[in-house]
C-alpha positions in Angstrom: -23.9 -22.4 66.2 -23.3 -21.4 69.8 -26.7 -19.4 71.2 -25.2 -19.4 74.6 -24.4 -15.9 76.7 -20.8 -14.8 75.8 -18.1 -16.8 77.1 -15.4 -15.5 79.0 -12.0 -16.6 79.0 -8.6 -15.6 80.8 -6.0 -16.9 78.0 -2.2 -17.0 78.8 -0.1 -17.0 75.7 3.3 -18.8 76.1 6.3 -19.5 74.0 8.1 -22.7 74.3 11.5 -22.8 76.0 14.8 -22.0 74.3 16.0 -24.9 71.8 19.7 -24.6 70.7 18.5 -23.3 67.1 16.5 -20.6 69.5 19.9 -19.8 70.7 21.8 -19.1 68.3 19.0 -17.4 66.5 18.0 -19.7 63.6 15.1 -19.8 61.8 13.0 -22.7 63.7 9.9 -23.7 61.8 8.8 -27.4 60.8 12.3 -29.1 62.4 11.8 -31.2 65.5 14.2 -29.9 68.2 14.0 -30.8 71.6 14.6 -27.8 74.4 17.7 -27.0 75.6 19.2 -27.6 79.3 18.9 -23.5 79.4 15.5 -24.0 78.0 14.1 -26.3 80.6 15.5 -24.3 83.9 14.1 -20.9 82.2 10.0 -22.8 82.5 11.5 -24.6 85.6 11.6 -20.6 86.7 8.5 -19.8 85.2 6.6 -22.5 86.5 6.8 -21.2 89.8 4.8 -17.8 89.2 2.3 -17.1 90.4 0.4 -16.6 86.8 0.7 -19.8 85.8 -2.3 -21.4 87.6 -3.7 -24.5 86.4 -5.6 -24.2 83.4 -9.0 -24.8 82.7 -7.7 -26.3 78.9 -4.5 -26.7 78.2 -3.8 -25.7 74.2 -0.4 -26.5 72.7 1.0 -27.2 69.4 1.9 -30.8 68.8 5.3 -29.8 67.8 8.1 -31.4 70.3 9.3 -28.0 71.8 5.7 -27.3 73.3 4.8 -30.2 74.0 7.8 -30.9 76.5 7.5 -26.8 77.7 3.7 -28.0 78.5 5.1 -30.9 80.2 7.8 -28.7 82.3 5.0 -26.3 83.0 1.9 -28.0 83.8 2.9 -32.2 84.7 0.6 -34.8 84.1 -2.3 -31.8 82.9 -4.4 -32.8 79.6 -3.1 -30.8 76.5 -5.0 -30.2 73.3 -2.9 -30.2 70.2 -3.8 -27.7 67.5 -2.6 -28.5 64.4 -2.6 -25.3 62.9 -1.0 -24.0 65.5 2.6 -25.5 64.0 5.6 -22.9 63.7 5.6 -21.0 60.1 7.5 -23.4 57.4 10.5 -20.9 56.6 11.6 -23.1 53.7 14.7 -22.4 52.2 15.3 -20.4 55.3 15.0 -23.3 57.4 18.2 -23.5 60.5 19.6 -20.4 59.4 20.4 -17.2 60.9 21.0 -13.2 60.1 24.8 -14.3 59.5 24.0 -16.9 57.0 21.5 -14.7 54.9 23.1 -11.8 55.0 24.1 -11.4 51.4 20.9 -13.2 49.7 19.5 -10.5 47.5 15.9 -12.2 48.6 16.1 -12.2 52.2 16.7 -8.4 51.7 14.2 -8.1 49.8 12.2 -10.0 52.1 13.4 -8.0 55.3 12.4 -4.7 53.2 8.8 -5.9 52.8 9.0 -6.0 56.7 8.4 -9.8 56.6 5.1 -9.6 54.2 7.1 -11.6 51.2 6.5 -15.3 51.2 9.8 -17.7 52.8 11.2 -19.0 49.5 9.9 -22.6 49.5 7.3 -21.9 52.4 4.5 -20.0 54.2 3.6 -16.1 54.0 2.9 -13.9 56.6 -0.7 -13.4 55.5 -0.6 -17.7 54.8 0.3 -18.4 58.4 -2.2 -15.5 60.0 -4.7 -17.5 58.3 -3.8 -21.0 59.2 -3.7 -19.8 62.7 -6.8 -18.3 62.5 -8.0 -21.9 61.5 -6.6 -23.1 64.4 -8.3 -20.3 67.0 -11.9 -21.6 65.6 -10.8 -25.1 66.1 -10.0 -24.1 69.7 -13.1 -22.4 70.3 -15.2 -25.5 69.4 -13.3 -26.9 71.6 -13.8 -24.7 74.4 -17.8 -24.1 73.4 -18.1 -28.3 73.6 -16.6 -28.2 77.1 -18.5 -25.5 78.6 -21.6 -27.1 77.1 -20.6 -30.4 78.6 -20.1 -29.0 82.3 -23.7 -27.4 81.9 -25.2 -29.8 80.9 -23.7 -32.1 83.7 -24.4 -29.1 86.4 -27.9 -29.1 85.5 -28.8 -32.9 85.5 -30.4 -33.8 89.1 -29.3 -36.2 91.3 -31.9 -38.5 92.0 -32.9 -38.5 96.0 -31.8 -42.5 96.1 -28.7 -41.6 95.0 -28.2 -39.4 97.6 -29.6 -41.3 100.6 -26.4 -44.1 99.4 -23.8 -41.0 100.1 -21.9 -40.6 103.3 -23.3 -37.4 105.4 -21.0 -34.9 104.1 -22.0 -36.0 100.7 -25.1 -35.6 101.3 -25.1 -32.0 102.4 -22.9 -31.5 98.7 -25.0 -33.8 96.7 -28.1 -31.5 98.1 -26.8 -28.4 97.4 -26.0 -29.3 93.7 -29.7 -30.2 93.2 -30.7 -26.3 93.9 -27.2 -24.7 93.0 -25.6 -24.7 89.3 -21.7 -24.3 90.3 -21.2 -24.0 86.8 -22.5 -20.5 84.9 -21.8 -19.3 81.1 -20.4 -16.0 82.4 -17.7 -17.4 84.8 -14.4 -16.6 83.4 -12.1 -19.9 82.3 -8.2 -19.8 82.5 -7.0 -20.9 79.1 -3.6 -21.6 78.6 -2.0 -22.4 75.3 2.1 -23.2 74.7 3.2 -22.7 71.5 5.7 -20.9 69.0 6.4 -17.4 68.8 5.3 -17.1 65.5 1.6 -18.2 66.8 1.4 -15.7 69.4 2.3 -13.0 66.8 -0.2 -14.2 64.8 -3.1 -14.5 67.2 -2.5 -11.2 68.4 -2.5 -9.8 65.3 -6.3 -11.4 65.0 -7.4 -10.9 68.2 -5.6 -7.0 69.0 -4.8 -5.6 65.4 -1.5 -4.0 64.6 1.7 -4.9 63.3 2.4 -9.0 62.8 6.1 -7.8 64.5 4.3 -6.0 67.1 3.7 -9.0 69.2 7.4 -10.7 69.2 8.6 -12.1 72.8 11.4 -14.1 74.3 11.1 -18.1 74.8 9.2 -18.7 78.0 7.9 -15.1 77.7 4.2 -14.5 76.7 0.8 -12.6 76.6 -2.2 -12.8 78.7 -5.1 -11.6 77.0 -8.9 -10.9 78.5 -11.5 -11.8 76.0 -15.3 -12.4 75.2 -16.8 -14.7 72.8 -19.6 -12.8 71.1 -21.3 -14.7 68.8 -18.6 -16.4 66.9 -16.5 -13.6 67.2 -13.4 -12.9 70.1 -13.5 -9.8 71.7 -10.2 -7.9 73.5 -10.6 -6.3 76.8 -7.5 -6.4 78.0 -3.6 -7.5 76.6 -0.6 -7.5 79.1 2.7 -9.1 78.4 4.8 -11.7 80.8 8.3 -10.8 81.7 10.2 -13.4 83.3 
């Protein structure tokens, strides 16, 4: 259990880049599809704002679409692939759109329950808040390990032979890190984490309350949310959506 002071933790939201399915407004859950030539100059765009510093942990799903926007948006950073973190399985529903559906007595049915109705063949709205929530604790071991990690290794001495083999600059460093710890619980960590639209809903709904549709945003478009770990719980202070 984590008995350290509450973490704090800047944590930018992102959807992955427009795919051709994204395009021509398919249902894209568990098929692999690569981004689109639109899709990659849209983060090629996004890359260069200014709210995209670079993270302190990188999140993504491991599905192909986020993993290439991760690539596009932060080169040659280490990403963390959560799992649960995967797109909602839309089943039957799989590749297609409004068009398509239109006249399925079920899909009306399904748009009437304003999405609460399990896909036919897959996931739930409640389903995938909960496997998403599986994947927000697996992330916050994560984060709790590292944090732990850089404590641990701010707070380990270096011995004075050590430093007497350093160049002088060194030196004057190597001295100041045997009175100073650069590293404190409360300093706030950038957290970044590219994944599906479907997982930023879902977190939000978690982390902000509201509506599951309350939280819907374009490919490339995202949230970036202000939050404390208390205990094992994730506190809100502040929720502001990216418009690119």
């Amino acid at each position: 259990m984590w008995n350290q002071p509450e973490i704090k933790i800047n944590l930018l939201l992102i959807r992955h880049g427009k795919t051709p399915s994204n395009r021509e407004h398919r249902y894209l859950g568990v098929t692999e599809e690569a981004l689109s030539g639109e899709g990659r100059k849209q983060l090629e765009i996004l890359a260069e704002k200014d709210i995209l510093k670079k993270p302190w942990l990188l999140f993504i799903s491991p599905m192909l679409r986020c993993q290439e926007s991760a690539g596009i948006l932060f080169p040659g950073k280490k990403a963390y692939p959560i799992e649960e973190w995967r797109e909602m399985n839309f089943g039957a529903y799989e590749g297609k759109n409004y068009e398509d559906l239109k006249n399925d007595s079920y899909y009306q049915k399904w748009i009437d329950s304003n999405g609460t109705l399990p896909f036919p063949e897959g996931e739930s709205q409640q389903e995938y808040i909960k496997r998403c929530q599986r994947g927000l604790h697996a992330a916050t071991k994560i984060i709790e390990g590292k944090i732990t990690g850089e404590i641990a290794d701010a707070a380990m001495p270096l011995s004075k032979s050590r430093i007497t083999e350093l160049r002088e600059p060194e030196k004057l460093i190597a001295e100041n890190q045997m009175t100073e710890n650069p590293i404190t619980e409360s300093q706030p960590r950038n957290v970044t984490a590219v994944v599906h639209g479907g997982t930023i809903m879902a977190l939000l709904h978690i982390l902000a309350g509201g509506n599951y549709f309350d939280y819907q945003v374009k490919n490339g478009g995202g949230y970036c949310c202000k939050l404390r770990l208390c205990g094992e719980e994730w506190k809100l202070d502040s929720l502001e959506e990216i418009i690119i």
